[in-house]
C-alpha positions as CSV (number, residue, x, y, z in Angstrom):
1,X,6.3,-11.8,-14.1
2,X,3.7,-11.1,-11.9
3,X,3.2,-7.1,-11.3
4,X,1.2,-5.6,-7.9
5,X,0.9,-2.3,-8.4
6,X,-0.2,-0.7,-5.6
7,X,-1.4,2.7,-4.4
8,X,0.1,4.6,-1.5
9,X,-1.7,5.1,1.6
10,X,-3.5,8.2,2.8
11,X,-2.2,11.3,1.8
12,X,-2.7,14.6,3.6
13,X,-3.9,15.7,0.2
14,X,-6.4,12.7,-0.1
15,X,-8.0,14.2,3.1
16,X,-8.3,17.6,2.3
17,X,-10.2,16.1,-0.6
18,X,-12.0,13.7,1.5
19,X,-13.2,16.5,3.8
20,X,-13.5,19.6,1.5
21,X,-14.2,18.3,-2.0
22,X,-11.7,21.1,-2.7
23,X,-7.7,21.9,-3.4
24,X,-7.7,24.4,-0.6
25,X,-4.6,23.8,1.4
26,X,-3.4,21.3,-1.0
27,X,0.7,20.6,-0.5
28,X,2.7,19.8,-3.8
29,X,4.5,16.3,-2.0
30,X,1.9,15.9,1.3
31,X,3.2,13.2,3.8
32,X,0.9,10.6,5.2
33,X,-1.8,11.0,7.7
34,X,-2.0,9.1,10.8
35,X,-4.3,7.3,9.2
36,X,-2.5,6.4,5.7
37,X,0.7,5.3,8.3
38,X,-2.0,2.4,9.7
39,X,-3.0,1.7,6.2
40,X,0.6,0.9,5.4
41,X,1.7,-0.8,8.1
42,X,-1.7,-3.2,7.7
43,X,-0.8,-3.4,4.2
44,X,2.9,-4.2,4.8
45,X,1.8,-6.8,6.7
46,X,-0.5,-8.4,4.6
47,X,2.2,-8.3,1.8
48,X,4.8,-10.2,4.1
49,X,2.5,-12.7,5.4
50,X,2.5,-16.3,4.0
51,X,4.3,-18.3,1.2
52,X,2.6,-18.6,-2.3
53,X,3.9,-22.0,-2.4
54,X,1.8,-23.5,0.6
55,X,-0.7,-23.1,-1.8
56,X,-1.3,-25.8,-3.7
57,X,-4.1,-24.7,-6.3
58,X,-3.4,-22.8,-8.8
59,X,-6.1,-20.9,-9.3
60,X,-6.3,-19.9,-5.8
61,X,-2.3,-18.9,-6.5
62,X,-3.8,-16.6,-8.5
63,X,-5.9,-14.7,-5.8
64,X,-2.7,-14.5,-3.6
65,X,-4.7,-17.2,-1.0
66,X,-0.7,-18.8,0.3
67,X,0.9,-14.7,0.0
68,X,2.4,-12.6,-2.2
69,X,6.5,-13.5,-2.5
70,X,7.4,-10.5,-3.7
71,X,10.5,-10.2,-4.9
72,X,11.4,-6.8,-6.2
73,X,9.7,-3.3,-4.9
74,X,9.9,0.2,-6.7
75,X,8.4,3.5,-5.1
76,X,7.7,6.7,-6.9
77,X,10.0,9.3,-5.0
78,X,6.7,11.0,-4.3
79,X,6.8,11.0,0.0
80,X,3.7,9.5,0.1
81,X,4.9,6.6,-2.0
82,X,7.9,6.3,-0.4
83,X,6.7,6.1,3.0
84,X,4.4,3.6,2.0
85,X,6.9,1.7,0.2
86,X,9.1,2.0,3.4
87,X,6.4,-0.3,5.8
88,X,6.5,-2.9,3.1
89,X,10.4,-2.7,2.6
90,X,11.1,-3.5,6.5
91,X,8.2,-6.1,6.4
92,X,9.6,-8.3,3.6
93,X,13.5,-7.6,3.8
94,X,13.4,-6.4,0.1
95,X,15.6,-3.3,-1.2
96,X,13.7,-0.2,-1.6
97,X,14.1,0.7,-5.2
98,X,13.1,4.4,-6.0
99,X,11.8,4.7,-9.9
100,X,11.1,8.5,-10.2
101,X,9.3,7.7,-13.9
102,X,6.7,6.3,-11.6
103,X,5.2,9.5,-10.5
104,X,1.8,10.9,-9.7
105,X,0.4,12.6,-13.0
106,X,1.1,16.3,-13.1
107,X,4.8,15.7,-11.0
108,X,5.1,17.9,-8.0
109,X,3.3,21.6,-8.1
110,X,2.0,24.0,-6.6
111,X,-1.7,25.8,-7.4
112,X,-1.4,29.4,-6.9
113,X,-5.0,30.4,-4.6
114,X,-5.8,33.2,-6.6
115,X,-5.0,32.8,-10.6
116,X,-5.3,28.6,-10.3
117,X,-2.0,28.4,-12.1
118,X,-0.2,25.8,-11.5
119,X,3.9,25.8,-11.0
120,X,6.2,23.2,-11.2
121,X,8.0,23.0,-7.7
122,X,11.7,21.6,-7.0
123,X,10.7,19.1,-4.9
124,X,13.2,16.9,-2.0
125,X,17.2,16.4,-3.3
126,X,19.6,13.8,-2.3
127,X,20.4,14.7,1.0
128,X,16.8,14.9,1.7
129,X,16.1,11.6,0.9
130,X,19.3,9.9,2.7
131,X,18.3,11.9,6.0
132,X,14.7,10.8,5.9
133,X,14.6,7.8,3.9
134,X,18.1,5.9,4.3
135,X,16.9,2.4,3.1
136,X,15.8,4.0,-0.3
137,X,18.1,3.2,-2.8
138,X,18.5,6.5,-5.3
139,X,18.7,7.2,-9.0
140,X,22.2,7.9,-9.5
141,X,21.5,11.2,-11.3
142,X,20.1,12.5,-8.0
143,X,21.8,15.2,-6.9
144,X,21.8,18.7,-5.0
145,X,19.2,19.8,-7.5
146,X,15.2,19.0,-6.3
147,X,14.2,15.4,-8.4
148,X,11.4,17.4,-10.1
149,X,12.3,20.6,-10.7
150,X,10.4,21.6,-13.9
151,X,7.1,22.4,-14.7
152,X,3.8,20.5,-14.3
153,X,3.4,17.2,-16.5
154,X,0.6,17.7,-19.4
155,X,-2.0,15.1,-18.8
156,X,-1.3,13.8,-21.9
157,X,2.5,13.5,-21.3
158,X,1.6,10.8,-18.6
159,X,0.7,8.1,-21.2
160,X,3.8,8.5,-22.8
161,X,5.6,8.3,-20.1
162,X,3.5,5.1,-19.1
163,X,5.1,3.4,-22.1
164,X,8.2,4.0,-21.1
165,X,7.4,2.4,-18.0
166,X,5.9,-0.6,-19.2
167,X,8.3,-1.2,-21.7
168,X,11.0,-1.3,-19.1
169,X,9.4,-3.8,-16.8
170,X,9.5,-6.2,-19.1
171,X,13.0,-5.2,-20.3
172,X,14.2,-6.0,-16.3
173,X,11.4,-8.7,-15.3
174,X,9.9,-10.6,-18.8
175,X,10.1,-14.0,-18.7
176,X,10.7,-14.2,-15.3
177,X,9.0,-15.4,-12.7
178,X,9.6,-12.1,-10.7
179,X,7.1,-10.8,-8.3
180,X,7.1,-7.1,-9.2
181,X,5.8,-4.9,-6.6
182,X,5.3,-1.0,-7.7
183,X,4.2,1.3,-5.1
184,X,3.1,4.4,-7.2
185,X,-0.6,6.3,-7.5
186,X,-4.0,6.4,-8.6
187,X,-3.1,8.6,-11.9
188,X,-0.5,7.1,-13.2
189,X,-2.2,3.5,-12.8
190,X,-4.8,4.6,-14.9
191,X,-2.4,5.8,-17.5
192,X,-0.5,2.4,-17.4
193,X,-3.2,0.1,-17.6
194,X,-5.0,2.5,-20.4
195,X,-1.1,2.0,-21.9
196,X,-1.8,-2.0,-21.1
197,X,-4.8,-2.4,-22.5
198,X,-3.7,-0.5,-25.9
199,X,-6.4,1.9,-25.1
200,X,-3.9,4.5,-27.1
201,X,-4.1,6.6,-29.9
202,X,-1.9,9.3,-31.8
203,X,-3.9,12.6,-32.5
204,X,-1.5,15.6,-34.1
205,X,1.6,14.1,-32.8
206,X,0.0,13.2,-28.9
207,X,-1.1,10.4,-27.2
208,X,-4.4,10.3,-26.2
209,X,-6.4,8.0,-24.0
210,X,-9.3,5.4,-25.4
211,X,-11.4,5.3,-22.5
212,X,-13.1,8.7,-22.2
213,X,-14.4,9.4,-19.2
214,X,-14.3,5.8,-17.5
215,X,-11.8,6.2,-14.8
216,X,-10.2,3.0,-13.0
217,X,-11.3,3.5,-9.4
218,X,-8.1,2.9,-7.1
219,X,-8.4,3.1,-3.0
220,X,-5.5,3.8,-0.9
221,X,-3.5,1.1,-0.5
222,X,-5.2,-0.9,-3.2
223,X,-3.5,-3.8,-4.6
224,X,-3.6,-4.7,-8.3
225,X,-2.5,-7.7,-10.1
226,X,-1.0,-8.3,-13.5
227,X,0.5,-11.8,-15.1
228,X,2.3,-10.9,-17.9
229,X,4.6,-13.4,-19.7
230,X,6.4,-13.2,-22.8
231,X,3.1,-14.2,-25.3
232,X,0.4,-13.6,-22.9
233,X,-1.2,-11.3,-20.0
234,X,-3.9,-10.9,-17.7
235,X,-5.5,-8.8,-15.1
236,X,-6.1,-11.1,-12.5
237,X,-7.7,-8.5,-10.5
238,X,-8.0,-4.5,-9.0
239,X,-8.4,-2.4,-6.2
240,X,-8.1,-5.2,-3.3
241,X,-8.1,-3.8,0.2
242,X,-8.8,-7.0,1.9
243,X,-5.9,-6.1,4.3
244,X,-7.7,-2.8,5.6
245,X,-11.1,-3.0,8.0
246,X,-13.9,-0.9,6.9
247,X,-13.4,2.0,8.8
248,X,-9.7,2.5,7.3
249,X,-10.5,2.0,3.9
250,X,-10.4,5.7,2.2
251,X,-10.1,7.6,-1.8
């Protein structure tokens, strides 16, 4: 299997940040910018583009010099994901698979402005998602009910979850020779490849991280690339935004 797990484009959140240094205004599931919808359609692109068997080395395969193939895409039903997911869905042909484990660290909240709690909010239902989004195929649990609708995720619930995760990718695509697409967020990459890397540890019934406070840097829209087969794996490389120009390249 080879696995691209990618980052969505520019959030409205991701410029708040960008311009404010601060949560102020922060939306619990922002839609893109204008500027994360060029980033996705430049990334969409760069995914569709070329055929990885016109390239005859092999270790220029690895870098992706003949194109990617992919052959299976998943989105986090966060919007931002799935609008990002949605440019590389109509690029390639594939099915737009929505994996709601997938999600940003934390899940969809809210931050109240004046105690800094935060509060789990319901977040888009079925209907939603078919009205906006009618390529995306949905879990069929998804109902009337909001997807999230609970509290805020624990940080240290995410690595958990991350297992769960990597355990069923290789359950669906091991041994394969699957091209894995995930379009998902800068959080919950960290916690998977911390997961990866068995940078995990139990303390009083919890697992907790390894790496302190080394965090894997992750741009919008950047592309990361796993080979993982049934005895053996690597991290052929991280955070490639070749497909954006300077200017565009953001988080």
């Amino acid at each position: 299997m080879e696995l691209y797990i990618i980052r969505h484009a520019q959030s409205e959140n991701n410029a708040i940040w960008a311009r404010t240094r601060s949560n102020d205004g922060r939306l619990p599931d922002p839609p893109l910018t204008e500027l994360g919808h060029q980033q996705a359609a430049l990334l969409a692109e760069h995914l569709a583009t070329g055929d990885p068997h016109d390239e005859p080395n092999y270790f220029a395969r690895r870098h992706n010099r003949g194109g990617y193939g992919l052959t299976h895409l998943y989105t986090s039903l966060m919007i931002r994901s799935v609008a990002t997911a949605g440019y590389i869905a109509e690029a390639t042909g594939l099915p737009l698979i929505a994996w709601p484990d997938i999600h940003e660290r934390g899940g969809l909240h809210e931050i109240d402005v004046v105690t800094g709690e935060e509060r789990g909010v319901a977040g888009p239902n079925r209907d939603y998602f078919i009205r906006e989004f009618p390529a995306l195929v949905l879990p069929e649990e998804l109902g009337d009910e909001g997807w999230w609708n609970r509290p805020p995720e624990r940080v240290e619930e995410a690595y958990p979850r991350a297992r769960r995760v990597w355990n069923e990718l290789i359950e669906r695509h091991g041994g394969t020779e699957d091209r894995v697409a995930i379009v998902s967020h800068g959080g919950f990459f960290q916690a998977l490849l911390v997961t990866v890397l068995g940078g995990i540890e139990s303390e009083g019934g919890e697992e907790i991280p390894l790496l302190g406070p080394i965090w894997l840097g992750l741009s919008n829209t950047g592309i990361n690339r796993l080979f993982i087969d049934n005895e053996f794996g690597a991290i052929q490389y991280t955070n490639r935004v070749n497909h954006l120009p300077s200017e565009l390249i953001t988080g």
